[in-house]
Backbone as JSON, one array per atom type, in Angstrom:
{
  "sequence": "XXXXXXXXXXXXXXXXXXXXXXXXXXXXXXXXXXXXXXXXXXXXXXXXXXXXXXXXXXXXXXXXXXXXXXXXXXXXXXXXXXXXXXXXXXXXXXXXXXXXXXXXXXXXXXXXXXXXXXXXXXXXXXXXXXXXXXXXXXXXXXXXXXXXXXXXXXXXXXXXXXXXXXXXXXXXXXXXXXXXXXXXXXXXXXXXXXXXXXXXXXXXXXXXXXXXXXXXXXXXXXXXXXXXXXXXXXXXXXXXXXXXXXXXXXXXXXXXXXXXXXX",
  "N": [[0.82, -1.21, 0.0], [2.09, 1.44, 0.67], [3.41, 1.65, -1.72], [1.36, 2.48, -3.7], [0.4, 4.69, -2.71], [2.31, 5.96, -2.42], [2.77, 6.77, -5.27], [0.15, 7.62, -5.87], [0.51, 10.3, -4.42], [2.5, 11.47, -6.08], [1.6, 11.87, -8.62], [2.06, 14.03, -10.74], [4.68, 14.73, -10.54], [5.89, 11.81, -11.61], [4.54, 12.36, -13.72], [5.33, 14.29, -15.68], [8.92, 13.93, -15.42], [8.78, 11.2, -16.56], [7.77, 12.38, -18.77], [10.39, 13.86, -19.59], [12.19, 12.08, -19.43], [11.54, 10.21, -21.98], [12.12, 12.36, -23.63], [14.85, 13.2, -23.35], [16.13, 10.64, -24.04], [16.77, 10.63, -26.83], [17.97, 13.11, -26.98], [20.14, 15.11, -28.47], [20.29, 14.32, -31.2], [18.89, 15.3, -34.5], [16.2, 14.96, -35.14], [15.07, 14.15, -32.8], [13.03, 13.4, -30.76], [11.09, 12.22, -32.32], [12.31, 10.11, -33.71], [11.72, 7.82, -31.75], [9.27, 7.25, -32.08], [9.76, 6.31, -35.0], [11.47, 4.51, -35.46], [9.69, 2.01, -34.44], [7.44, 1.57, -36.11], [8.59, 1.52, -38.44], [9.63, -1.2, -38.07], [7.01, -3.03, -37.33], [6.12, -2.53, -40.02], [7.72, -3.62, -41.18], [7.47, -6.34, -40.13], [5.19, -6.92, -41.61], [5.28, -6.82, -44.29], [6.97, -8.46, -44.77], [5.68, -11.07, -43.51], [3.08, -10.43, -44.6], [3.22, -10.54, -47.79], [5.49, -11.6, -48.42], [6.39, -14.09, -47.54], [3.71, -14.71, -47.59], [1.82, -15.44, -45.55], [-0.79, -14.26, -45.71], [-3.58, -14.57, -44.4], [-5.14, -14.78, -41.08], [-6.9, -17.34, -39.68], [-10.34, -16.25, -40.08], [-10.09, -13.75, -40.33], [-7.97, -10.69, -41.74], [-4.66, -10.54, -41.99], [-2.92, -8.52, -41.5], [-4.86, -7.26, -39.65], [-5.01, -8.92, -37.56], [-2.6, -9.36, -37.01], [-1.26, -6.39, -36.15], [-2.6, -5.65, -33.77], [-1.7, -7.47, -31.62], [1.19, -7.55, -31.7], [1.8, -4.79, -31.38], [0.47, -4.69, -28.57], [2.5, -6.56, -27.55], [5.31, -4.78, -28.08], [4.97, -3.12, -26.67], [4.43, -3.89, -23.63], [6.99, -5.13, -23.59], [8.77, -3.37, -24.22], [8.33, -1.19, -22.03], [8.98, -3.14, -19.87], [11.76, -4.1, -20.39], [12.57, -0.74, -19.96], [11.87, -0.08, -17.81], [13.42, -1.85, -15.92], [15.63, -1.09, -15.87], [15.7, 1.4, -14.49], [16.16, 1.85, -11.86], [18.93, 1.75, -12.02], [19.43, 3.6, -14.13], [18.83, 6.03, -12.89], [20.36, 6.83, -10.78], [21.64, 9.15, -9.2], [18.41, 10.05, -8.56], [18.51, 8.03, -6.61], [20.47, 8.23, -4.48], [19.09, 10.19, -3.88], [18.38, 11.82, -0.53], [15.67, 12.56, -0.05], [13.84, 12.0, -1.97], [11.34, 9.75, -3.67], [12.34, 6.95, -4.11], [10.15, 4.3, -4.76], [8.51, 4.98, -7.07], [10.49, 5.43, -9.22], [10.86, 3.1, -11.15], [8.23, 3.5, -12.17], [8.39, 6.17, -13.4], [10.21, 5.44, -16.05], [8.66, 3.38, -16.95], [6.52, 5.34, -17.68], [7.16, 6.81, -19.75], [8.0, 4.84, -22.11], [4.84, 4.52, -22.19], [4.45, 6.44, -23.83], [5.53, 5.89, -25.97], [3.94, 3.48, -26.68], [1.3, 4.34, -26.4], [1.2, 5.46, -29.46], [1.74, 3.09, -30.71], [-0.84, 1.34, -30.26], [-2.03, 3.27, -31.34], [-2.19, 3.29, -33.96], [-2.55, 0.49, -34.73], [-5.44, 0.89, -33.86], [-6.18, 2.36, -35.45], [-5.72, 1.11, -38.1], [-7.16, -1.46, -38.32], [-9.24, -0.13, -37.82], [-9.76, 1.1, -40.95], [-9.88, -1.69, -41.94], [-12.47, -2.37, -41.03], [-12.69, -3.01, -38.77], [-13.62, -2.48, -35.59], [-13.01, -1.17, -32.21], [-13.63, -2.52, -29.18], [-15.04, -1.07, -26.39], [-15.04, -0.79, -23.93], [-13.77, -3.42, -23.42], [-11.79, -2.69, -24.6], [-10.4, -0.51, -22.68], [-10.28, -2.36, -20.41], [-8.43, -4.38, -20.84], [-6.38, -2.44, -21.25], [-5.68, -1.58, -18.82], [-5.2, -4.26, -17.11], [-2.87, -4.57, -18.44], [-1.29, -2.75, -17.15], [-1.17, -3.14, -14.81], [0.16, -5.93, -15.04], [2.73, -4.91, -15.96], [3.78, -2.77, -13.93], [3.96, -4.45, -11.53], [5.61, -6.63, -12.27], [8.14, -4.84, -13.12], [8.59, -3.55, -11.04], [9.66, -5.95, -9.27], [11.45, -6.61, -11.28], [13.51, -4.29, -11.79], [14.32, -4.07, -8.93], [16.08, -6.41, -8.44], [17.52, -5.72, -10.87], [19.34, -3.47, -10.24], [20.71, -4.5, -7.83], [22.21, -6.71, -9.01], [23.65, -6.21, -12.13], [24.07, -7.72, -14.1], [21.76, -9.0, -14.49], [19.68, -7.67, -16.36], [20.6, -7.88, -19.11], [20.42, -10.47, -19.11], [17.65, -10.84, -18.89], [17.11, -9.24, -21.76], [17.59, -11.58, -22.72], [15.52, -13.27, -22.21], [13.2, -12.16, -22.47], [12.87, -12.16, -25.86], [13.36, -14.67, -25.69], [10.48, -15.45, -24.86], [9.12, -13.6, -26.59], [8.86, -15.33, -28.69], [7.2, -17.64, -27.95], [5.04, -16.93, -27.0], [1.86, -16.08, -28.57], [2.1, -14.21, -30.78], [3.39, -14.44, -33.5], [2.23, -16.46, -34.63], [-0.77, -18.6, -34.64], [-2.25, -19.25, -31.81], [-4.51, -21.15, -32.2], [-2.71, -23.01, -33.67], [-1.85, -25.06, -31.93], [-3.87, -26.29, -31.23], [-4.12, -29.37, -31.49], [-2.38, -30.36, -29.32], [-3.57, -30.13, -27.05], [-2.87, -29.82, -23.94], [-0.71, -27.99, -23.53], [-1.55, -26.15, -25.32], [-3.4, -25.22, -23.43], [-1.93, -24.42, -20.95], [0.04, -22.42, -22.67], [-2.04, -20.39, -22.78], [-2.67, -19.55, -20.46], [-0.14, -18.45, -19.85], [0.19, -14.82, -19.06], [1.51, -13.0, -20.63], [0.07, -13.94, -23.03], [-2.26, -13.38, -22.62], [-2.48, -11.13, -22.66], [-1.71, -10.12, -24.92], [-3.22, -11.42, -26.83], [-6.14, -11.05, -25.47], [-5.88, -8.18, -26.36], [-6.39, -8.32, -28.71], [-8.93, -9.37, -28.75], [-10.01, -7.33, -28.26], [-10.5, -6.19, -30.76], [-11.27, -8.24, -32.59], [-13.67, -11.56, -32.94], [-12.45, -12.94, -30.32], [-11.92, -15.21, -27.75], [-10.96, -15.22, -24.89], [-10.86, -13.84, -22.95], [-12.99, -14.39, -21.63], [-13.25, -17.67, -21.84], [-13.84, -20.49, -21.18], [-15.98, -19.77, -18.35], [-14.09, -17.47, -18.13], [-11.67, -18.44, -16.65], [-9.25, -18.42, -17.65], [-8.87, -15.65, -17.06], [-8.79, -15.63, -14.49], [-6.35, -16.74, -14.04], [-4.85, -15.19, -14.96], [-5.04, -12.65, -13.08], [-4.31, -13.78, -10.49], [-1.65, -14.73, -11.08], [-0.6, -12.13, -11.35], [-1.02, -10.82, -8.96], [0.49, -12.35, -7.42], [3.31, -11.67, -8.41], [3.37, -9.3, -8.09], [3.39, -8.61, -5.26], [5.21, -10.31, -4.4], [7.4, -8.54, -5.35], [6.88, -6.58, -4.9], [7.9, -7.16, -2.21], [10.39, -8.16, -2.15], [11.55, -5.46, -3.22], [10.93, -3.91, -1.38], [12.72, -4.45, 0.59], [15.24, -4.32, -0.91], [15.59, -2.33, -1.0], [17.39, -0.1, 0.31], [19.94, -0.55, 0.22], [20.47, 0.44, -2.42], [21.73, 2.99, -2.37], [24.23, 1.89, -2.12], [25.03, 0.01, -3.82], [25.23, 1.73, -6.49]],
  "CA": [[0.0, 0.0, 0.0], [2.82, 2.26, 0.61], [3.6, 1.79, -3.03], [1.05, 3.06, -4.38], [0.4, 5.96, -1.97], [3.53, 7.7, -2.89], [2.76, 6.55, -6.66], [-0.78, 8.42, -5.89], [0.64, 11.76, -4.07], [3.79, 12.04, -6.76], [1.5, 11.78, -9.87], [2.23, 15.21, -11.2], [6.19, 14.27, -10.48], [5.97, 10.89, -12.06], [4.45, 12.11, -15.49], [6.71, 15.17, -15.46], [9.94, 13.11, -15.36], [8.74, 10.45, -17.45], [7.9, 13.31, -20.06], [11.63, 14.26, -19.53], [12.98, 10.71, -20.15], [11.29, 10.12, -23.15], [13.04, 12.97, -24.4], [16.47, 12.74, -23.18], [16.29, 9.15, -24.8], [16.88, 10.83, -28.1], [18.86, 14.12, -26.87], [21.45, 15.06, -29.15], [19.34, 13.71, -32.59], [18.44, 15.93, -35.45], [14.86, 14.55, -35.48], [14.9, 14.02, -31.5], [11.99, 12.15, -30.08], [10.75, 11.2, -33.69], [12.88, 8.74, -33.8], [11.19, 7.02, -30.92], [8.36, 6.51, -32.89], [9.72, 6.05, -36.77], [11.74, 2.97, -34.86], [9.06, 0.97, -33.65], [6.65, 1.8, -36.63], [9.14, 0.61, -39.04], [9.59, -2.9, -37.2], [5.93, -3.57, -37.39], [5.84, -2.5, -40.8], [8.83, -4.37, -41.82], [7.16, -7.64, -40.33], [4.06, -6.88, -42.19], [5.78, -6.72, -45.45], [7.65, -9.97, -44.86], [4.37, -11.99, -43.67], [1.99, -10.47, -45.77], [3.89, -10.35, -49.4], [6.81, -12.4, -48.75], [6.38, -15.43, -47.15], [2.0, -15.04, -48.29], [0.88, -15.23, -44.9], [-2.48, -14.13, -46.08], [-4.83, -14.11, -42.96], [-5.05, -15.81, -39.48], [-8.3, -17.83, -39.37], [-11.24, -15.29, -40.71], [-9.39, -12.46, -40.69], [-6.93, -10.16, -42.52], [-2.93, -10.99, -41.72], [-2.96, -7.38, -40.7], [-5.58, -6.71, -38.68], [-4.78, -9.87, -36.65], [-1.37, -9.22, -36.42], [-0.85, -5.08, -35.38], [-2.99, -5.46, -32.22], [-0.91, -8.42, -31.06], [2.04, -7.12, -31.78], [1.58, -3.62, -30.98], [0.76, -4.62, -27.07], [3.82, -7.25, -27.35], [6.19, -4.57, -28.19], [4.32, -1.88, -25.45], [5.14, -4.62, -22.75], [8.49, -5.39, -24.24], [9.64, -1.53, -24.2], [8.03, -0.62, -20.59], [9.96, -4.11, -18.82], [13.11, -3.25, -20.54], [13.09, 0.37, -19.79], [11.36, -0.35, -15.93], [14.24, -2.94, -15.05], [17.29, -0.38, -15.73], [15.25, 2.34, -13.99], [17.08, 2.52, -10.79], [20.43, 2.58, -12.45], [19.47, 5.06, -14.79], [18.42, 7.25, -11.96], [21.06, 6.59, -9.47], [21.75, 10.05, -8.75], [17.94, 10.28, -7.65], [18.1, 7.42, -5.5], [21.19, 8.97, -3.75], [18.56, 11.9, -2.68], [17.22, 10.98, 0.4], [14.46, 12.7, 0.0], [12.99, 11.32, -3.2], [10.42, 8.5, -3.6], [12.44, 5.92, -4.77], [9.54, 3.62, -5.33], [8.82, 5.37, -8.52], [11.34, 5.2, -10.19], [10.39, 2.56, -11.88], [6.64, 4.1, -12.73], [8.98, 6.76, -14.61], [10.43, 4.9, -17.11], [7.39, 3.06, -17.65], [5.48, 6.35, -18.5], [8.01, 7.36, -21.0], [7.76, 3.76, -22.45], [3.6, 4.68, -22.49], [4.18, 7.52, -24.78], [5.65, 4.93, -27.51], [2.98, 2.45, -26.65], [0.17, 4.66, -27.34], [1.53, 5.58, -30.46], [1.37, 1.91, -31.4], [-2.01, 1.36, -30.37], [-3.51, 4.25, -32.25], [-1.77, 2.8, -35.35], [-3.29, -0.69, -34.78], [-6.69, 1.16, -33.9], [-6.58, 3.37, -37.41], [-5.7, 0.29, -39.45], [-8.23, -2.44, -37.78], [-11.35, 0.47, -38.44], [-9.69, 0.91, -41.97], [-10.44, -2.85, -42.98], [-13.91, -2.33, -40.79], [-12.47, -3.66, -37.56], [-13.65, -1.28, -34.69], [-12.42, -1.63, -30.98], [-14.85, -2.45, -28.13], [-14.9, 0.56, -25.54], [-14.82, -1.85, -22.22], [-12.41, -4.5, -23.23], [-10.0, -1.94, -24.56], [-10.14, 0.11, -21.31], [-9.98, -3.61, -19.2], [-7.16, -4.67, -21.15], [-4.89, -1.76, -20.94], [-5.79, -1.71, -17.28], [-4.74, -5.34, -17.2], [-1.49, -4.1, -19.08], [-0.52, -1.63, -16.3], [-0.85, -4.04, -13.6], [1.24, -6.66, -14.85], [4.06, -4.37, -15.88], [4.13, -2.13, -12.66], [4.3, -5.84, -10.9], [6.75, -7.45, -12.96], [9.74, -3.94, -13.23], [8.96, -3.73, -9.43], [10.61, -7.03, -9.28], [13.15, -6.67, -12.07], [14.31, -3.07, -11.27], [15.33, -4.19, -7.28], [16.99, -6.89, -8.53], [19.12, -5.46, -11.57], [20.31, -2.66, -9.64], [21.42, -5.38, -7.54], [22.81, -7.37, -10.05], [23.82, -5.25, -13.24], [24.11, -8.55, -15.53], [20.21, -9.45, -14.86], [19.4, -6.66, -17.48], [21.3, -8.7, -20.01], [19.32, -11.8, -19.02], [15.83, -10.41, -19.04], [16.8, -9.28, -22.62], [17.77, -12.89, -23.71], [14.04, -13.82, -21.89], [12.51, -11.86, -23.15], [13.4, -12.61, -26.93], [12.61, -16.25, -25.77], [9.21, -15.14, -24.71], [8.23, -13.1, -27.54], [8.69, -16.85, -30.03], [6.62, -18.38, -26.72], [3.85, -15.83, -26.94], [1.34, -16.16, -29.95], [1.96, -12.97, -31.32], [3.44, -14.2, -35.04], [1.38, -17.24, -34.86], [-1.65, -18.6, -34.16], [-2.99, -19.91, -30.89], [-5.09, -22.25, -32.75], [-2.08, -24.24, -34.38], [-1.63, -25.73, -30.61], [-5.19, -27.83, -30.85], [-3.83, -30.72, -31.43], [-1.73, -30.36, -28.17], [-4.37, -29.46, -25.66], [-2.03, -29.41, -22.68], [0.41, -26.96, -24.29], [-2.38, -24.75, -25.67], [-4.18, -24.07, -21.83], [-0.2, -23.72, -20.4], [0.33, -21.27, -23.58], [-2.86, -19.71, -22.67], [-2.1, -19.18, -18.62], [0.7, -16.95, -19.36], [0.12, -13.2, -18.92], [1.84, -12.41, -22.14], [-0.86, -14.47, -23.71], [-3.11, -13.28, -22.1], [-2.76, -9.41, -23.01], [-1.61, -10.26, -26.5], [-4.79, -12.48, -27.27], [-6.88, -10.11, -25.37], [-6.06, -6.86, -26.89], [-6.89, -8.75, -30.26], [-10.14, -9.77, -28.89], [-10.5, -6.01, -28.43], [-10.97, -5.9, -32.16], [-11.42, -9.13, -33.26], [-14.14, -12.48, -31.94], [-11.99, -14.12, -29.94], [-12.73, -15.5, -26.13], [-9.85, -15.41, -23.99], [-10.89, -13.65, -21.38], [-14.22, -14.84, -20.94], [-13.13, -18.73, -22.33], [-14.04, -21.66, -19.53], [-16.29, -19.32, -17.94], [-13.21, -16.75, -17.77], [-10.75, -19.66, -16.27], [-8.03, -17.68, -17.73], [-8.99, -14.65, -16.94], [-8.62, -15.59, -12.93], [-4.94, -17.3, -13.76], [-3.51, -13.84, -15.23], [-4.93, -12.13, -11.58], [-3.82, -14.83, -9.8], [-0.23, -14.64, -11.2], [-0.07, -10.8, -11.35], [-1.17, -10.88, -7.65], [2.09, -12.52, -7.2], [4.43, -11.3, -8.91], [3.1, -7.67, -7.17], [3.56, -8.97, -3.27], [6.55, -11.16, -4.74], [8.43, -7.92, -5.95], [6.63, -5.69, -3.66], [8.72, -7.7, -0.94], [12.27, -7.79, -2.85], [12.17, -3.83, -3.69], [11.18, -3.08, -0.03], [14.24, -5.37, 1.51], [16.4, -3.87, -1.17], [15.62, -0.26, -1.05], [17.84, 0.28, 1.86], [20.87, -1.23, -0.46], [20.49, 0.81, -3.95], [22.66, 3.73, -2.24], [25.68, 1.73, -1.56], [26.09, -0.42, -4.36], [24.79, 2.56, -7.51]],
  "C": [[0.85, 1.27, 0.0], [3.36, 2.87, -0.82], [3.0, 2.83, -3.61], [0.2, 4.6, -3.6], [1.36, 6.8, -2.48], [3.49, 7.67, -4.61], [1.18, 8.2, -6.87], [-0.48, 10.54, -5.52], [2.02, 12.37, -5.13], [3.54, 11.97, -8.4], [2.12, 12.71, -10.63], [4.11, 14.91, -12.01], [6.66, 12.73, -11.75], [5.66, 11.06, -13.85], [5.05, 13.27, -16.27], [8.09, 15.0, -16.02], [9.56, 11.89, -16.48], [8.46, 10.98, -18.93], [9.69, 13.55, -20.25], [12.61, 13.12, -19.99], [12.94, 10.52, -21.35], [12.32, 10.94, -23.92], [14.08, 13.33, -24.86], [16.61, 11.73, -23.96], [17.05, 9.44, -26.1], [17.27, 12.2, -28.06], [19.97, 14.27, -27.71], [21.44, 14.99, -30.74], [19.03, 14.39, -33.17], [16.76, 16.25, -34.84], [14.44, 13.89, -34.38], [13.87, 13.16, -30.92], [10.95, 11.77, -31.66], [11.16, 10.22, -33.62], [11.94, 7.58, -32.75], [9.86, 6.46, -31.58], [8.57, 5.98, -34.62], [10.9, 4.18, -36.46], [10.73, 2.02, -34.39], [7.68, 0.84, -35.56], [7.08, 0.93, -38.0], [9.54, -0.46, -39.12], [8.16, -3.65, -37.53], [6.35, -3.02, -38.85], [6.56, -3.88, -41.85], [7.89, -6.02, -41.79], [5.7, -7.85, -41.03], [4.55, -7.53, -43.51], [6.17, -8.22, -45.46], [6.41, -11.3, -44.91], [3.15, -11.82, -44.76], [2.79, -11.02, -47.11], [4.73, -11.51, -49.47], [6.8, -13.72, -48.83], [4.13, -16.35, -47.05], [1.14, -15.52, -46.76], [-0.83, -15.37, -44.51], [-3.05, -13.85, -45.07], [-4.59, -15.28, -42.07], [-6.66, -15.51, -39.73], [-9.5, -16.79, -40.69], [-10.72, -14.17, -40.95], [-7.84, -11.81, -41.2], [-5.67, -10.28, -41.51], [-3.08, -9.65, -41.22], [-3.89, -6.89, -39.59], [-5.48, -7.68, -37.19], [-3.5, -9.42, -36.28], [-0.4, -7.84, -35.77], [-1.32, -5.26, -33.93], [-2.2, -5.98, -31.55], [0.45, -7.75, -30.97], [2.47, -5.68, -31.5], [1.66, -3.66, -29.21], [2.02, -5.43, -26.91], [4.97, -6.0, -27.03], [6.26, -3.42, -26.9], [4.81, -2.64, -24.13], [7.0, -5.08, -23.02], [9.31, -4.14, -23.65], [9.43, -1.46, -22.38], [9.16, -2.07, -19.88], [11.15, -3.86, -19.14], [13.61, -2.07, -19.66], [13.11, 0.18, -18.31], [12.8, -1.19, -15.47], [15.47, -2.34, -14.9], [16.67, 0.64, -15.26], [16.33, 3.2, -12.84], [18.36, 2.59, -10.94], [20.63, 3.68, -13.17], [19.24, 6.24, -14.34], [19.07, 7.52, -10.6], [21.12, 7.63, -9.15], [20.49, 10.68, -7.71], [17.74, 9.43, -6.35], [19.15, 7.66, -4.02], [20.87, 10.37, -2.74], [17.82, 11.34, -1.9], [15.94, 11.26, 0.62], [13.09, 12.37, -1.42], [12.82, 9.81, -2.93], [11.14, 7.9, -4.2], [11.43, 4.59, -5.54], [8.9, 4.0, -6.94], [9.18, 5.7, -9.34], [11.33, 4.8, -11.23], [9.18, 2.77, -12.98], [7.49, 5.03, -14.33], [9.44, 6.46, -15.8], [9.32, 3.78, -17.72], [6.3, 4.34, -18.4], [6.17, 7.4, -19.34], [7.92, 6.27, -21.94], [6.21, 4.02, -23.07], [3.55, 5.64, -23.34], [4.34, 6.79, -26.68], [4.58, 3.91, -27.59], [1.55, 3.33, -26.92], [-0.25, 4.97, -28.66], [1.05, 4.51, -31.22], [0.17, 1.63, -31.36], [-2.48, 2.54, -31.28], [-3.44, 3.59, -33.86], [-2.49, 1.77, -35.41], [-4.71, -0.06, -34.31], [-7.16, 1.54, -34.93], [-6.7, 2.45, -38.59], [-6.82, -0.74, -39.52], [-9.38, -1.52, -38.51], [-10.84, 0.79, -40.36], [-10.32, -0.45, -42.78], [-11.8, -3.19, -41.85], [-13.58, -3.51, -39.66], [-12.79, -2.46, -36.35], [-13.3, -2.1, -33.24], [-13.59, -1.66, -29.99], [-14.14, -1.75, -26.87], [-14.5, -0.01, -24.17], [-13.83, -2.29, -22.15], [-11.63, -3.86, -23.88], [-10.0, -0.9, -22.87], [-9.38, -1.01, -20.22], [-8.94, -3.91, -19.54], [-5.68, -3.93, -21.15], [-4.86, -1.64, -19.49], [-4.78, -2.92, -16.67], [-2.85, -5.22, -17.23], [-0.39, -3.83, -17.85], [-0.15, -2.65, -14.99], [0.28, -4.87, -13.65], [2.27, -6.16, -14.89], [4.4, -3.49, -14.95], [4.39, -3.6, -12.19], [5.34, -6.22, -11.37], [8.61, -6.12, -12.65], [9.33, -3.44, -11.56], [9.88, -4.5, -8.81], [11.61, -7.11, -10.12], [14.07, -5.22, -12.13], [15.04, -3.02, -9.97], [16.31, -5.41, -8.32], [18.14, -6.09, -10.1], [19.5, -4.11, -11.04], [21.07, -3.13, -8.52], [22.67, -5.99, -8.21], [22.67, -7.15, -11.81], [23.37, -6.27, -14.39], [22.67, -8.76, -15.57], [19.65, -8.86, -15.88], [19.37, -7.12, -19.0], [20.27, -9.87, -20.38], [18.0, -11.38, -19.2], [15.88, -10.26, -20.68], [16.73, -10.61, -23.6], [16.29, -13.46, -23.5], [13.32, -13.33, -22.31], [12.24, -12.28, -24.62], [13.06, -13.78, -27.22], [10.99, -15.85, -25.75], [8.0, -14.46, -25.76], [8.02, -14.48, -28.78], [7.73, -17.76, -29.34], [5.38, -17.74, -26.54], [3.56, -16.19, -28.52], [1.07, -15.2, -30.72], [2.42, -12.68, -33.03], [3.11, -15.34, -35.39], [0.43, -17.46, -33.88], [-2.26, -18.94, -33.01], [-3.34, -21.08, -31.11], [-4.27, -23.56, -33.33], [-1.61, -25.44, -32.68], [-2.59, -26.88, -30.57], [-5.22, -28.91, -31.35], [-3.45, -31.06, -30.28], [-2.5, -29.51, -26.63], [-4.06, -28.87, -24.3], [-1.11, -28.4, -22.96], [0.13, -26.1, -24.68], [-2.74, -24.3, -24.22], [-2.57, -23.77, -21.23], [0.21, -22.25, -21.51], [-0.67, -20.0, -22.99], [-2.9, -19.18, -21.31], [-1.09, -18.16, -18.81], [0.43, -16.28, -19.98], [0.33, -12.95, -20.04], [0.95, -12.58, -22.61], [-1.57, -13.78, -23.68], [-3.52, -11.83, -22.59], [-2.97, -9.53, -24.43], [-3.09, -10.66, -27.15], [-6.18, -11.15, -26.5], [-6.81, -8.46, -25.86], [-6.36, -7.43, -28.48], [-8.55, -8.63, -30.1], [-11.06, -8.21, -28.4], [-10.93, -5.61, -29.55], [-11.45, -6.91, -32.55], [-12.54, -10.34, -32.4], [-13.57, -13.19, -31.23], [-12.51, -14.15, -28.75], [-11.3, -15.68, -25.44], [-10.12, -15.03, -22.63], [-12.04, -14.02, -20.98], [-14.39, -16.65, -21.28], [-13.43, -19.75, -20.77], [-14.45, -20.65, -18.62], [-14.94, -18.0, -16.78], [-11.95, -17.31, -17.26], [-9.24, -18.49, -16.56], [-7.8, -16.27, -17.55], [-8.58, -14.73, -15.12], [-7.17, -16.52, -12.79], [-4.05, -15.82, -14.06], [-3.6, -13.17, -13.79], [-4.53, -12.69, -11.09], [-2.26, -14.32, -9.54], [0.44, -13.44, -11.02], [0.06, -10.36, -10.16], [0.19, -10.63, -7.2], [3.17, -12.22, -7.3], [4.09, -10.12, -8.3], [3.62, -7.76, -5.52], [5.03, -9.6, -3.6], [7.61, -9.83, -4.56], [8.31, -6.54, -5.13], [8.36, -5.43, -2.21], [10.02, -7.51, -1.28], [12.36, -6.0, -2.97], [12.03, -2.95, -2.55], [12.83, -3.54, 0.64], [15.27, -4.33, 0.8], [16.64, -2.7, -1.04], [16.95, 0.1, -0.64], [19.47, 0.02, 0.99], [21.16, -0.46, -1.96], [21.89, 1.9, -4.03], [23.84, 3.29, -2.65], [26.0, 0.87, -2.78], [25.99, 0.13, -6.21], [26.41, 3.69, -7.46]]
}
């Protein structure tokens, strides 16, 4: 609770500073915080080009190869960016965690809401192109799902920001896990090619990644994920996010006390 008390009285501070990151990011640059978006825009485009045209793609299930595959990939890369940036937070800010009078606990928040400036970007793009081929977004389950979003990745760079300012190399490692995770996530294939392997599809379908990915689709598209086995998987992503929140909660209080001496 302490968390998010000083998260609540330091909003102003938190989106402030995370305006300020963003922009530093790309200090020095001609074409300065452009770049932050003509990099991510050109990635999705690139793998458009390749699946659609190249390798013929065509469509997932009923629907267009594109309209299936920006949403997905759009929140993939929005979680991708924010755990990255969130997990080198408190080294990139050592100087404020050296002030004793700054909230260290959001630290982390900050580089996530510099991260949210490129991630809305992507969503609007995957919202503009979906109502182009007469895909529109439902008003609830996009609100629930970015909600969803926020939770797991405040939870998760809670827990990987104490530890890699602990341990510098973890940073390293998260990016190799990650990398695994995005080929482990059904974000450049289908879900559906699993139903042969029933046990391997509900385990695919339990993790979180899944879980956003597949549900910010079913923000545009029919799918059932979050309401599938009378929601079933919808009460394993809370479940797990729970955890990983009290899990990392607990590690970033213990370590606090520790960031001084070894930053």
């Amino acid at each position: 609770m302490d968390f998010i008390k000083s998260l609540i009285n330091n909003k102003r501070l938190v989106y402030q500073l995370g305006k300020n990151d963003f922009k530093n990011r790309f200090a020095g640059t001609s074409l300065g915080a452009i770049w932050g978006f003509v990099s991510p825009f050109v990635f999705m485009l690139t793998y458009v080009i390749v699946f659609q045209f190249i390798l013929k793609a065509g469509s997932a299930g009923d629907y267009p190869f594109i309209v299936w595959y920006l949403p997905g990939m759009a929140m993939w890369m929005s979680i991708n960016d924010s755990i990255i940036n969130g997990s080198s937070s408190i080294r990139n800010y050592s100087y404020l965690v050296k002030k004793v009078v700054f909230p260290v606990d959001i630290i982390p928040v900050i580089s996530f809401t510099s991260s949210s400036i490129i991630s809305l970007f992507l969503i609007i793009i995957a919202v503009v192109v979906c109502a182009i081929f007469g895909y529109f977004l439902n008003i609830l389950k996009f609100i629930y799902i970015i909600f969803a979003a926020f939770c797991l990745i405040i939870s998760i760079i809670r827990f990987t920001s104490a530890l890699s300012a602990l341990v510098p190399d973890f940073v390293q490692l998260l990016n190799v896990l990650m990398q695994l995770l995005f080929w482990l996530t059904p974000v450049m294939w289908n879900i559906s090619m699993l139903d042969s392997y029933p046990i391997i599809a509900k385990v695919v379908k339990c993790m979180p990644f899944t879980y956003l990915v597949t549900g910010f689709r079913e923000v545009f598209l029919d799918e059932k994920i979050i309401t599938s086995g009378h929601g079933i998987y919808t009460l394993v992503f809370w479940i797990i996010t729970a955890v990983i929140y009290i899990w990392g909660n607990s590690v970033f209080k213990k370590s606090k006390k520790d960031f001084a001496d070894v930053l």
